[in-house]
C-alpha positions as CSV (number, residue, x, y, z in Angstrom):
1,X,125.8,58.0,79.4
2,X,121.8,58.4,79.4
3,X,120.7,60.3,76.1
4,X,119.0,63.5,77.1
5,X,116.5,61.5,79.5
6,X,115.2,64.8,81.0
7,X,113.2,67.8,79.3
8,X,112.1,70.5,81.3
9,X,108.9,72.5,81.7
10,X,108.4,75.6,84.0
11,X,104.9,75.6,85.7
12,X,103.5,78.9,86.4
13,X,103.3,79.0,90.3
14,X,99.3,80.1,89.9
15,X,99.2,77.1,87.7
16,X,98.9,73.9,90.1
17,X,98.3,71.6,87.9
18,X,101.1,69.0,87.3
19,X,101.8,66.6,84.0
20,X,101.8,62.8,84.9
21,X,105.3,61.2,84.8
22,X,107.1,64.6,85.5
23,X,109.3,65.1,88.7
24,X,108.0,68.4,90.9
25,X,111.4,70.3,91.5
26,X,110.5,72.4,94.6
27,X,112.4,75.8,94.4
28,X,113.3,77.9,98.1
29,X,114.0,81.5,99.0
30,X,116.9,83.0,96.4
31,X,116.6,79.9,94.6
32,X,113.3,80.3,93.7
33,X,113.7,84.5,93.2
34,X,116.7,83.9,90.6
35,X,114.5,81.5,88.5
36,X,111.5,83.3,88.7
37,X,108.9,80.0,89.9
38,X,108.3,77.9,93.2
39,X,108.3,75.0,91.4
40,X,109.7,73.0,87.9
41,X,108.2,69.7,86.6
42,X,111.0,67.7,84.8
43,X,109.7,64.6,82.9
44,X,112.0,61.8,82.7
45,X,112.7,58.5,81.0
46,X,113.7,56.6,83.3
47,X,116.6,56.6,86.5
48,X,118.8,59.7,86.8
49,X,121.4,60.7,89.0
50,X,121.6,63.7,90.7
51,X,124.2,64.9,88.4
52,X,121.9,64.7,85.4
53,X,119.1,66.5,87.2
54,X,121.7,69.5,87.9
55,X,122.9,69.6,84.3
56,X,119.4,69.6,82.6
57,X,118.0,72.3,85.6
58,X,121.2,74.3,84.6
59,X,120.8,74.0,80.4
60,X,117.2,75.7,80.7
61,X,117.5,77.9,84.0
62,X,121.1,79.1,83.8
63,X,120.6,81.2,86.7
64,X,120.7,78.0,89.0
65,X,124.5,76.8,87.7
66,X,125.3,79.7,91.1
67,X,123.3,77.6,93.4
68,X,124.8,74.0,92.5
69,X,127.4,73.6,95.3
70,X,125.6,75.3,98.3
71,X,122.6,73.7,97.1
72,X,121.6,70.3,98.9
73,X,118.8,68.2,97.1
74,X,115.9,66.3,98.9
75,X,114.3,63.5,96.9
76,X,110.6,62.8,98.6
77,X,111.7,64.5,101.7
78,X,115.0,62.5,102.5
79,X,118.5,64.5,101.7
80,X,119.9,63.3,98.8
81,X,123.1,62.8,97.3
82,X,125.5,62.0,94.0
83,X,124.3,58.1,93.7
84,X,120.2,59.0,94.8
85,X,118.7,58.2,91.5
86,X,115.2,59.7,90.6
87,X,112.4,59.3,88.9
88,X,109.7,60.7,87.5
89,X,107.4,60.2,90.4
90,X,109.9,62.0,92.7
91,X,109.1,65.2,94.2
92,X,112.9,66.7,94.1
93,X,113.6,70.1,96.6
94,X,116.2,72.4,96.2
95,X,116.8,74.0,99.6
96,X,119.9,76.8,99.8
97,X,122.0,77.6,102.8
98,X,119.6,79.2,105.4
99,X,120.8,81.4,108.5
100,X,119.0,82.3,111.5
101,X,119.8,81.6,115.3
């Protein structure tokens, strides 16, 4: 078990500046409307799994515990999934279902 490697800080989407060492979580369409930002920069000690990024995300945005299991996760632009680890120089997305034809 990793002791509470991840701490969350919300950025203020007019705010574009970003803390060294912290993940940018990129937030998408009702995703991004429940929480409130575009974006979330989640510092990290070392490897996480994708898990652990869900339960921190969840524990300070309670809103996005709705979203887990439609939710699919890119880490730098490549789909991720339950063994991707991440870092702290990730850029993490979470992209909802989308419709459209």
């Amino acid at each position: 078990m990793i002791p509470d490697p991840v701490v969350l800080r919300v950025t203020n989407s007019a705010d574009k500046r970003h803390t060294d060492f912290a993940m940018r979580v990129l937030l998408f369409a009702q995703i991004k409307d429940a929480v409130g930002a575009a974006e979330l920069d989640v510092k990290i000690s070392g490897e996480v799994k994708l898990a652990e990024i869900w339960k921190a995300l969840v524990a300070i945005q309670p809103k996005l515990a709705g979203f887990e299991t439609s939710t699919r996760v890119a880490r730098n632009g490549e789909y991720a999934d339950a063994e991707t680890l991440f870092s702290d120089r990730d850029e993490a997305a979470l992209i909802p279902p989308v419709s459209g034809g």
